[in-house]
KEZATI-447092 format. One record per residue (C-alpha): x, y, z; residue in three letters. Coordinates in steps of 0.2 Angstrom, whole numbers, plus 5000, padded with zeros to 4 digits. Each point is the difference from the previous one (the first is absolute). Layout:
N
site px: X	py: Y	pz: Z	res: ala
...
***
This chain:
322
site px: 4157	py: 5104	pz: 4885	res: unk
site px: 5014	py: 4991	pz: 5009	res: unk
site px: 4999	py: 4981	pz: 5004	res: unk
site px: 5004	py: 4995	pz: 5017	res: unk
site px: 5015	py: 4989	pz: 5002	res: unk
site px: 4998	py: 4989	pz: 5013	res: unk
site px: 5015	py: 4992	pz: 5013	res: unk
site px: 4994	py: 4982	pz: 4993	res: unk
site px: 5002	py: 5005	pz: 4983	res: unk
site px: 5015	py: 5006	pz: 5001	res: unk
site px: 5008	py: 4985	pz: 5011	res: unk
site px: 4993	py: 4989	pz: 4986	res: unk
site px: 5012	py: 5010	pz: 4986	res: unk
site px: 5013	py: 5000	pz: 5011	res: unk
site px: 5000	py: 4982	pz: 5004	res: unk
site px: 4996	py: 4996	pz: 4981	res: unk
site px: 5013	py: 5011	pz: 4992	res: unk
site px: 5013	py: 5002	pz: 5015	res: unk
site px: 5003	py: 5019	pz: 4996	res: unk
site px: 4997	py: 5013	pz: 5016	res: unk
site px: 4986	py: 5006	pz: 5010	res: unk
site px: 4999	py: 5016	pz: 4994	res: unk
site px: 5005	py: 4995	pz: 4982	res: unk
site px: 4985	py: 4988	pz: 4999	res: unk
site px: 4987	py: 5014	pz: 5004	res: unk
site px: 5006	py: 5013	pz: 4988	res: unk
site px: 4999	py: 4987	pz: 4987	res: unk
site px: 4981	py: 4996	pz: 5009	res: unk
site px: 4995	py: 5019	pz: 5000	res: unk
site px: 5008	py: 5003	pz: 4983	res: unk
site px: 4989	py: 4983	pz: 4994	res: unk
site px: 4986	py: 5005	pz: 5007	res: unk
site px: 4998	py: 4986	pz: 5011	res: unk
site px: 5004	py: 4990	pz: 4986	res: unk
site px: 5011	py: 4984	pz: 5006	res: unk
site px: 5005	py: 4992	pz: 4983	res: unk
site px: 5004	py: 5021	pz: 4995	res: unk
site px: 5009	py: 5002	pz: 5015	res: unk
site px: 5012	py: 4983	pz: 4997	res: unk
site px: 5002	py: 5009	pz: 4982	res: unk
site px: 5007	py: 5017	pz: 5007	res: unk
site px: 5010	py: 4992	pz: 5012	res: unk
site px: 5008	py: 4989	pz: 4984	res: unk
site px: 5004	py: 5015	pz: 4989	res: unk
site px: 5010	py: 5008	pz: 5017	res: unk
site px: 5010	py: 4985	pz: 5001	res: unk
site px: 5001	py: 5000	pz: 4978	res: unk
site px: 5007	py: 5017	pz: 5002	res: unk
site px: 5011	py: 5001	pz: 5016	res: unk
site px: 5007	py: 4983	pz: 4989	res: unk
site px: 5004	py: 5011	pz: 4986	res: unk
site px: 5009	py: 5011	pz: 5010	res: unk
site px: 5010	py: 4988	pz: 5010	res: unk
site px: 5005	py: 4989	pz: 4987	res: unk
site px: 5017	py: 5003	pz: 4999	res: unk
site px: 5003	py: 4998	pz: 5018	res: unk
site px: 5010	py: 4985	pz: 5008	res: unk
site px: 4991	py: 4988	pz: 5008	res: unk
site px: 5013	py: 4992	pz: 5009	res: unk
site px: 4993	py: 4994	pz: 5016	res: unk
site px: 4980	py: 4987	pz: 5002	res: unk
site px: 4999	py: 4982	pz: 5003	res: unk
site px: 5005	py: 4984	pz: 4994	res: unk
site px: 4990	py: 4988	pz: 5001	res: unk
site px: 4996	py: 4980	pz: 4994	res: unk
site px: 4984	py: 4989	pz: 5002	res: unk
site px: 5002	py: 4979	pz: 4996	res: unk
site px: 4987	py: 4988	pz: 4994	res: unk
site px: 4995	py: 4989	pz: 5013	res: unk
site px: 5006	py: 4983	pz: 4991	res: unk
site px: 5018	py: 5011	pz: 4997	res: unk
site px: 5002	py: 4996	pz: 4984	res: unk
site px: 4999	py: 5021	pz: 4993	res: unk
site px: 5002	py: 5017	pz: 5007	res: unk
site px: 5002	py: 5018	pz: 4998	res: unk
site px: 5012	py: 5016	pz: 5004	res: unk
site px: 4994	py: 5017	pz: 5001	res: unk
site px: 5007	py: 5018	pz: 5006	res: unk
site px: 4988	py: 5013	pz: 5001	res: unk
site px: 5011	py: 5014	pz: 5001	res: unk
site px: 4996	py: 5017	pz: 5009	res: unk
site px: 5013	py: 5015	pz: 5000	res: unk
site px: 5002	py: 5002	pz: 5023	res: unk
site px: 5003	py: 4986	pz: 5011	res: unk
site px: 4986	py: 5010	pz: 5008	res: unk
site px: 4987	py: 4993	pz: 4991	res: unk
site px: 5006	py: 4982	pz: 4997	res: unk
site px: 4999	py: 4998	pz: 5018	res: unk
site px: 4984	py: 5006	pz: 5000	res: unk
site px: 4986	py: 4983	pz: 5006	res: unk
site px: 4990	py: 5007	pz: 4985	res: unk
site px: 5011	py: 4999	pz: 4989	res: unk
site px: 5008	py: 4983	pz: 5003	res: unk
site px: 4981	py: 4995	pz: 5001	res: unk
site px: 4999	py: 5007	pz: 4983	res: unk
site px: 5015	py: 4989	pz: 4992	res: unk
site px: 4992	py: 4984	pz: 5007	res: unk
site px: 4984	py: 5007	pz: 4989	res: unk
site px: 5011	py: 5001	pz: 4985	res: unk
site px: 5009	py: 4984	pz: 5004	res: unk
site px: 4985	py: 4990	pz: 5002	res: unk
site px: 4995	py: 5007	pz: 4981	res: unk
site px: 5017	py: 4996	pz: 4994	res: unk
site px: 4998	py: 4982	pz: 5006	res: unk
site px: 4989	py: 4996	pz: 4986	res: unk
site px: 5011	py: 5009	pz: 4987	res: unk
site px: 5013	py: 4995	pz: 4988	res: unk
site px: 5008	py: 5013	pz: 4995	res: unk
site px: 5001	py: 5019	pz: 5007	res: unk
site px: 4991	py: 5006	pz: 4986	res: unk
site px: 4985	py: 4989	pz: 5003	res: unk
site px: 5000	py: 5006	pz: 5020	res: unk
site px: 5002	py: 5018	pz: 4994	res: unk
site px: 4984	py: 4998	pz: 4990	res: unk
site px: 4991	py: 4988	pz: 5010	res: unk
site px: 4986	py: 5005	pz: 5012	res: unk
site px: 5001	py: 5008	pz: 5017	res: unk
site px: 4982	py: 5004	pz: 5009	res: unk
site px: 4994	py: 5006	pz: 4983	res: unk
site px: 5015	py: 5010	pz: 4992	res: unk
site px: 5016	py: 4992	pz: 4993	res: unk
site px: 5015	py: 4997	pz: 5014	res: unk
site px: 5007	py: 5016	pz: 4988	res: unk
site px: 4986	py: 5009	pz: 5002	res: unk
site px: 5000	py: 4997	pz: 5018	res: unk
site px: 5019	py: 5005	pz: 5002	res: unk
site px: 4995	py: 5019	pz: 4993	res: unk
site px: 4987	py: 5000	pz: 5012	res: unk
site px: 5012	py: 4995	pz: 5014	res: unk
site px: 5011	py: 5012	pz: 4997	res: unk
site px: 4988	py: 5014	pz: 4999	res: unk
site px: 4993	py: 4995	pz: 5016	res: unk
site px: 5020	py: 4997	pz: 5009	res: unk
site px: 5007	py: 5017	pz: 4991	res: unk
site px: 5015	py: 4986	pz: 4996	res: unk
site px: 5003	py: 4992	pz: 4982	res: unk
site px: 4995	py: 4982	pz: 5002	res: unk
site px: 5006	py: 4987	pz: 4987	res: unk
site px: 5002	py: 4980	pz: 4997	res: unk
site px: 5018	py: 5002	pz: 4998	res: unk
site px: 5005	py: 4979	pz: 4999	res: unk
site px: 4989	py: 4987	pz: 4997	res: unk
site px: 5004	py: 4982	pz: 5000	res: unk
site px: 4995	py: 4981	pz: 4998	res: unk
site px: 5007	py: 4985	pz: 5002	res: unk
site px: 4992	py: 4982	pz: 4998	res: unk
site px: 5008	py: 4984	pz: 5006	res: unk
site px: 4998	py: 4984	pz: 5007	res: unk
site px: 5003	py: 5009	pz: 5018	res: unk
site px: 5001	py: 5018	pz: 5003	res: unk
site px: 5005	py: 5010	pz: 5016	res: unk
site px: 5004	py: 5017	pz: 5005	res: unk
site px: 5006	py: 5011	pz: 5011	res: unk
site px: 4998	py: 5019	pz: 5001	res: unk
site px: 5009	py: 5013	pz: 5010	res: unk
site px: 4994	py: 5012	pz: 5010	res: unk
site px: 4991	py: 5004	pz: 4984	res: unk
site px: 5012	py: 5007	pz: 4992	res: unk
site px: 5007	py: 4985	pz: 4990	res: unk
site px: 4991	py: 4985	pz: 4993	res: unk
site px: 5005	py: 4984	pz: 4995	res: unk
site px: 4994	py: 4981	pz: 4994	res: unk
site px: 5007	py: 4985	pz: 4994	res: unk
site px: 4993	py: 4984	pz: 4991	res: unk
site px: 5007	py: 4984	pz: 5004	res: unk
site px: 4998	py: 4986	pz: 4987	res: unk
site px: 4993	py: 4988	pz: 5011	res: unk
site px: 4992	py: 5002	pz: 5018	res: unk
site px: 5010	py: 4991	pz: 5010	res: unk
site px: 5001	py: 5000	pz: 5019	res: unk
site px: 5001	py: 5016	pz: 5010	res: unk
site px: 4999	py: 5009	pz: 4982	res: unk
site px: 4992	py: 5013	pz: 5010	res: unk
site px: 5016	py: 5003	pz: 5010	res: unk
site px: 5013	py: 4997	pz: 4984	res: unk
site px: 4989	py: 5014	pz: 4990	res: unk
site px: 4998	py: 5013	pz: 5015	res: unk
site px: 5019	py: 4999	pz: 5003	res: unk
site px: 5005	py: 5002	pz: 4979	res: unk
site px: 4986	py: 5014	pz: 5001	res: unk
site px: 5010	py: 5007	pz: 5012	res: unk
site px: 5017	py: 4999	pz: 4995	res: unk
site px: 4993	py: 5008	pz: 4981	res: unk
site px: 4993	py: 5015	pz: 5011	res: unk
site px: 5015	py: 5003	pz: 5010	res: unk
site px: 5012	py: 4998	pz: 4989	res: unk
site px: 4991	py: 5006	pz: 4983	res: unk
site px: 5004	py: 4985	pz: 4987	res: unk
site px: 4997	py: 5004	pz: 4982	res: unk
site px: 4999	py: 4983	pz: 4994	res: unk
site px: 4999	py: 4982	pz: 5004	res: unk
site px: 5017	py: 4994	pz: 4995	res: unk
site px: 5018	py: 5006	pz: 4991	res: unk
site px: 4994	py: 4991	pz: 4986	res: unk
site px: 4985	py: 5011	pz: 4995	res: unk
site px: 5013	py: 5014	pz: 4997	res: unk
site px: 5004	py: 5007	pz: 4983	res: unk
site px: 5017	py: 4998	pz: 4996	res: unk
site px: 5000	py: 5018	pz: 4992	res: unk
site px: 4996	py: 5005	pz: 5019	res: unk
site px: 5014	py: 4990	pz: 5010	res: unk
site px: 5012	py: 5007	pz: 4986	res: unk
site px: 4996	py: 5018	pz: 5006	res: unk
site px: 4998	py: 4998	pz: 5019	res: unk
site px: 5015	py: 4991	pz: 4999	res: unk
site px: 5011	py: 5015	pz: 4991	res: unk
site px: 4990	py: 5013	pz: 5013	res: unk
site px: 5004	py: 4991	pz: 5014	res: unk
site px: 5019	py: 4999	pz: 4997	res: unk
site px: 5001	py: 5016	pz: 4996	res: unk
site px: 4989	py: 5007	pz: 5016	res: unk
site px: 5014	py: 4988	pz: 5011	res: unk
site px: 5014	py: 5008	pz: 4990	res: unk
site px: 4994	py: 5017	pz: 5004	res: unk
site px: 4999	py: 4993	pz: 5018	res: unk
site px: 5017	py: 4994	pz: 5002	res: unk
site px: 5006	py: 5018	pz: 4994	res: unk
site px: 4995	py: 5008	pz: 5015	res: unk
site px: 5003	py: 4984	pz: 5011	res: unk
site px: 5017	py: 5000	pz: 4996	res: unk
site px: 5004	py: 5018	pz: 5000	res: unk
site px: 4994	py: 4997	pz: 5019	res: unk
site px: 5009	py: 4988	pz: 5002	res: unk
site px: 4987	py: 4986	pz: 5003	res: unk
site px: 4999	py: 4982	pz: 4993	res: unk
site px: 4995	py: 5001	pz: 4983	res: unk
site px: 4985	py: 4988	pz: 4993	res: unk
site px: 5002	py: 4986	pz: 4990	res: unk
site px: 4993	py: 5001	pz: 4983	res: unk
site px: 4992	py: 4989	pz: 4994	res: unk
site px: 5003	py: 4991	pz: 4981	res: unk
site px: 4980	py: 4997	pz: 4999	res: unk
site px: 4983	py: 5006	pz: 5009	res: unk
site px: 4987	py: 4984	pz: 4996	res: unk
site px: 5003	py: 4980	pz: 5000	res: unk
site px: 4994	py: 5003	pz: 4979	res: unk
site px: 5017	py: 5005	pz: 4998	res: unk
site px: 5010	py: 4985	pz: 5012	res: unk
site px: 5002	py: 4988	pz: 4985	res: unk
site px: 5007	py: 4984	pz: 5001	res: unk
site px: 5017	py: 5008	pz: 4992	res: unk
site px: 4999	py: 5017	pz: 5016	res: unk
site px: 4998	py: 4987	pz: 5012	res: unk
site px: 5016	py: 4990	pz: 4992	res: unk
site px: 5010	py: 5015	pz: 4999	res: unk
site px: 4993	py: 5005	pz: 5018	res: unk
site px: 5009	py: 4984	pz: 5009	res: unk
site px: 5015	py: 5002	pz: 4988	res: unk
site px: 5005	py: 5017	pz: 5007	res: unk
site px: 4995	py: 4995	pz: 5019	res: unk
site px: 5011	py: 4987	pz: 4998	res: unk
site px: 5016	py: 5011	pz: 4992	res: unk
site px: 4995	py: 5010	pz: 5016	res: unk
site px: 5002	py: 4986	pz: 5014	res: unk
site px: 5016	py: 4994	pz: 4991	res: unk
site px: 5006	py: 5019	pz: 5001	res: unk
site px: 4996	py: 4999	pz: 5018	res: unk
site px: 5011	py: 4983	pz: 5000	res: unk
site px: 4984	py: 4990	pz: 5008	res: unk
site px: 5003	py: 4981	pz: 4998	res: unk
site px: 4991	py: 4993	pz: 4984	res: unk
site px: 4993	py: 4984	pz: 5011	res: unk
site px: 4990	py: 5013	pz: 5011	res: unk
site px: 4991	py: 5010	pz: 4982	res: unk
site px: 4986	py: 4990	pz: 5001	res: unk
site px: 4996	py: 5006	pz: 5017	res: unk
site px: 5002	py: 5018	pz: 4995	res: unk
site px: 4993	py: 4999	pz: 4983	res: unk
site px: 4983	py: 5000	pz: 5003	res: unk
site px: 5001	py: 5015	pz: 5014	res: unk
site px: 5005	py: 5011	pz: 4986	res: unk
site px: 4990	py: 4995	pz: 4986	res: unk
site px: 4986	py: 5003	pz: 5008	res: unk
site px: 5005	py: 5018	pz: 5006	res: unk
site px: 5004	py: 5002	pz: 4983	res: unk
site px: 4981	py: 4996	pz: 4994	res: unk
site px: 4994	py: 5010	pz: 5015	res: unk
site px: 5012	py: 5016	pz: 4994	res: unk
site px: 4994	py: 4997	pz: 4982	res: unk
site px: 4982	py: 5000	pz: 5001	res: unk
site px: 4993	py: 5014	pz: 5010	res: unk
site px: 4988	py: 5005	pz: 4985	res: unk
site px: 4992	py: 4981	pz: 5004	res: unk
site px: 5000	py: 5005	pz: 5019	res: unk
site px: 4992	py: 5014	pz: 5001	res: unk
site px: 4985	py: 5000	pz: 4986	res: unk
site px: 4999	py: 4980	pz: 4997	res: unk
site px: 4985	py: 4993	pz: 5014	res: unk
site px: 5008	py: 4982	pz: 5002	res: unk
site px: 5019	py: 5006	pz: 4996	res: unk
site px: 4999	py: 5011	pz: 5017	res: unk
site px: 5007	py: 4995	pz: 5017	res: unk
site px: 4984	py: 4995	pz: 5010	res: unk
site px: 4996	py: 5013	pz: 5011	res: unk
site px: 4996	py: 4988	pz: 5015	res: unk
site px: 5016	py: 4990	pz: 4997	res: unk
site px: 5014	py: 5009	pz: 4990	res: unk
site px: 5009	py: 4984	pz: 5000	res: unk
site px: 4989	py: 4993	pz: 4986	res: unk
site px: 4993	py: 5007	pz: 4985	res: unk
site px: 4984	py: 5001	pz: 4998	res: unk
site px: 4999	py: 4986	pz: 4988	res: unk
site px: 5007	py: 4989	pz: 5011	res: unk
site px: 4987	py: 5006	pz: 5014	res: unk
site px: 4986	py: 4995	pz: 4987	res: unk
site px: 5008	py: 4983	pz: 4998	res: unk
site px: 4999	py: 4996	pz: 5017	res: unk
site px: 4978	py: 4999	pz: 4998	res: unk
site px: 5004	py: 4986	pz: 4987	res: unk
site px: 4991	py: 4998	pz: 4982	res: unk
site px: 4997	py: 5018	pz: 4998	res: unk
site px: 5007	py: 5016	pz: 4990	res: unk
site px: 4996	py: 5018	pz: 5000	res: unk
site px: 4986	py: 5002	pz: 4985	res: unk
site px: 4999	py: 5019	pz: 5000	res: unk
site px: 5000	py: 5015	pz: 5010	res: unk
site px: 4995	py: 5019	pz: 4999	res: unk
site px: 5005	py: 5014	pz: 5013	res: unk
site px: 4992	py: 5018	pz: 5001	res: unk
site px: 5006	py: 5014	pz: 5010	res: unk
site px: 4996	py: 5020	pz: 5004	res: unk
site px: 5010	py: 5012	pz: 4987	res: unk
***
């Protein structure tokens, strides 16, 4: 004898689990009528469509951040999807503020992974998902940050980003949304040229030289104006003895050009600080507070943190899509 599935039983799956119309009342009809069944067939679908989808990229989703109320902690997520399809799906964005409101209360990613979502783990819950969205569904970054004052900014969902100040001074609201910004858009790696391993500079250094030599090989077989190459990549290498050595040869260069030496000291400082600008691209591009400030490239964005007073840049993490 068949059960009758009713409209309002099937409407309550649907709204419970989030899988299909007609997905929810097979799994009633092949339950019996059974809800807690049903919710069970619906999770092996999504444990096997998983299976099968697991080495798919999930290159697309949502990036997304949630802040404690006193700003003094937060957390990064990116529940990736594989179409930009899905991720601009309501549901689904509705789904990764789920998941970030759980990953609020979580220290690391393996403790959100295994903590609880409506009865089943968040991993449980991403199997489910991605039986009922046909998609693979993953927590492809999670991050944490605690600090004195913690902002963020995100965007378009696609990239995430906070930043903990070491005090909360005033408009630290404003100072963390614009360094939240600049780490988004211009995808720092690390706080400052000083966190680099020396073993690192050493080979971006030799790799970059040798990309610009390969560069010039062409530019000058066009007969374009070469590029300078550089002696150094990172301010880790501008010792006190480079710098010296620096001002030594821009001086042989003025006297080759027959300036007077009474006007050096004008032109000295022009060029050494094109010279630290040409030797320290590594710093520029991956080094938060060694980067030109984004709103303001006539200051770094030290300098731009200096202007808010007693206050440096704690920490800061950014996720991205990919």
């Amino acid at each position: 004898m068949s059960v009758k599935i009713s409209a309002a039983d099937v409407k309550k799956l649907r709204e419970t689990t989030g899988a299909g119309m007609m997905d929810c009342k097979k799994a009633l009809v092949e339950a019996e009528g059974d809800f807690d069944k049903a919710i069970e067939i619906l999770r092996k679908k999504g444990q096997k469509i998983a299976a099968k989808r697991a080495d798919r990229e999930s290159s697309e989703g949502v990036a997304i951040t949630k802040i404690s109320e006193d700003n003094t902690f937060g957390v990064a997520i990116v529940l990736a999807c594989e179409t930009d399809f899905v991720a601009k799906n309501d549901s689904y964005k509705q789904l990764a503020a789920e998941f970030v409101d759980v990953a609020f209360n979580c220290k690391t990613k393996e403790e959100f992974l295994a903590a609880d979502f409506g009865g089943m783990t968040v991993a449980e819950k991403l199997i489910e998902q991605t039986g009922v969205i046909g998609e693979k569904i993953d927590i492809t970054s999670f991050e944490r940050i605690e600090a004195p004052y913690v902002g963020a900014y995100t965007h378009v969902g696609k990239i995430a980003a906070m930043v903990g100040l070491t005090s909360s001074v005033d408009n630290a609201d404003v100072l963390t949304k614009d360094l939240a910004m600049q780490a988004a858009s211009m995808g720092a790696t690390t706080l400052s040229y000083k966190d680099f391993d020396p073993a690192y500079v050493a080979s971006e250094t030799e790799a970059r030289i040798a990309a610009i030599i390969k560069d010039n090989e062409e530019l000058g077989r066009l007969g374009k104006t070469l590029k300078n190459v550089p002696q150094f990549v990172s301010r880790l290498q501008l010792t006190d003895e480079a710098l010296a050595q620096a001002e030594e040869a821009a001086k042989e260069q003025l006297k080759s050009e027959g300036k007077p030496e009474q006007i050096w000291d004008k032109i000295l400082p022009g060029k050494m600080e094109r010279f630290v600008s040409d030797n320290t691209t590594l710093d520029q591009e991956q080094a938060l507070l060694d980067q030109k400030f984004i709103k303001d490239e006539k200051k770094t964005v030290a300098e731009y943190v200096k202007s808010y007073g007693e206050v440096e840049v704690q920490n800061f993490v950014r996720v991205t899509l990919g």
